[in-house]
C-alpha positions in Angstrom: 0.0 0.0 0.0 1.8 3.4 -0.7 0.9 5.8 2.0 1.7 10.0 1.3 2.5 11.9 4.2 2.7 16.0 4.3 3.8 18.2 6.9 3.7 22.0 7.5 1.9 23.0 4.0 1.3 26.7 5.5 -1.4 27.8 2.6 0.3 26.1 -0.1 -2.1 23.0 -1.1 -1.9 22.9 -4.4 1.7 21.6 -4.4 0.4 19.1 -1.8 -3.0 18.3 -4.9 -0.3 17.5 -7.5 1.7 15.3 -5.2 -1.8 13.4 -4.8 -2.1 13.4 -8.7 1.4 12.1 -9.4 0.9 9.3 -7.1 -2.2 8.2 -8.0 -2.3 4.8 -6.4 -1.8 6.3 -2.9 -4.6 5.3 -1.1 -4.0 6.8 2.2 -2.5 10.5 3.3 -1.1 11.3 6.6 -1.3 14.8 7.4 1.0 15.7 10.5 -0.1 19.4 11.0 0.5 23.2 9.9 -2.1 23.4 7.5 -5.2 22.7 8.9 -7.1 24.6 6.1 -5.0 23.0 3.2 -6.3 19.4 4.2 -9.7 20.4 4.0 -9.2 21.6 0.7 -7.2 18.6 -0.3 -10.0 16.2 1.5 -12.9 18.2 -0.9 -10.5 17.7 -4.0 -10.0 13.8 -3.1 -13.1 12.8 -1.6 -12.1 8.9 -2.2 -8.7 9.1 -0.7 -8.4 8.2 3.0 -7.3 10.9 4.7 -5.8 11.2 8.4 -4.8 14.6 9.9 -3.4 16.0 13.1 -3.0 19.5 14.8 0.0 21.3 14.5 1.2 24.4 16.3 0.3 27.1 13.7 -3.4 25.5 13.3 -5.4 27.4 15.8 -9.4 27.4 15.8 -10.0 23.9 15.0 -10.5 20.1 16.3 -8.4 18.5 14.7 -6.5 16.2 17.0 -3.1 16.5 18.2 -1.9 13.0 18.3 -3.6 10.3 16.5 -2.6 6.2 16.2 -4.2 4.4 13.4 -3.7 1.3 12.2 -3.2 0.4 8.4 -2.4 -3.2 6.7 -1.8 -4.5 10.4 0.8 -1.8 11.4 -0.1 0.8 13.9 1.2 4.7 13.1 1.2 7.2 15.5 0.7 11.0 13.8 1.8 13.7 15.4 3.4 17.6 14.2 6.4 16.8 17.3 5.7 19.9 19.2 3.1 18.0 21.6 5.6 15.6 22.0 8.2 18.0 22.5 10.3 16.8 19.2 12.6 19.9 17.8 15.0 19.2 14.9 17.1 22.0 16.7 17.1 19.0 19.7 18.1 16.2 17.6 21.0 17.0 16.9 21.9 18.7 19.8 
């Protein structure tokens, strides 16, 4: 199964559509925050695909959630943005 996963889209969905279009047999897409408006446009443009979306710390005024586990062809993923988790790429290579 190929799975696409975005992060931190900040406004710009239509790059995040034509990733969608060029991998056409992606049946799921893993959101992991910044963009809360973007994956609503991107769930109205793909209403077949699967979609799975988290909070991240520039998405204020919505429900989305901030962790989330799913599990898909027996695996179980846990989605998160990092920042409720306390995850900083300035940390990991500290």
């Amino acid at each position: 199964m190929k799975i696409l996963v975005f992060s931190d889209s900040h406004g710009n969905d239509h790059r995040m559509a034509l990733a969608v279009k060029k991998h056409k047999t992606a049946e799921v897409i893993i959101f992991c925050g910044d963009g809360h408006r973007d994956i609503e446009d991107l769930q109205r443009t793909f209403p077949k695909k699967k979609i799975f979306a988290v909070r991240g710390n520039c998405d204020w005024c919505n429900d989305l959630p901030l962790l989330m586990t799913v599990e898909i062809c027996g695996k179980r993923i846990m989605i998160t943005h990092g920042h409720a988790q306390y995850v900083s790429p300035f940390r990991a290579y500290a």
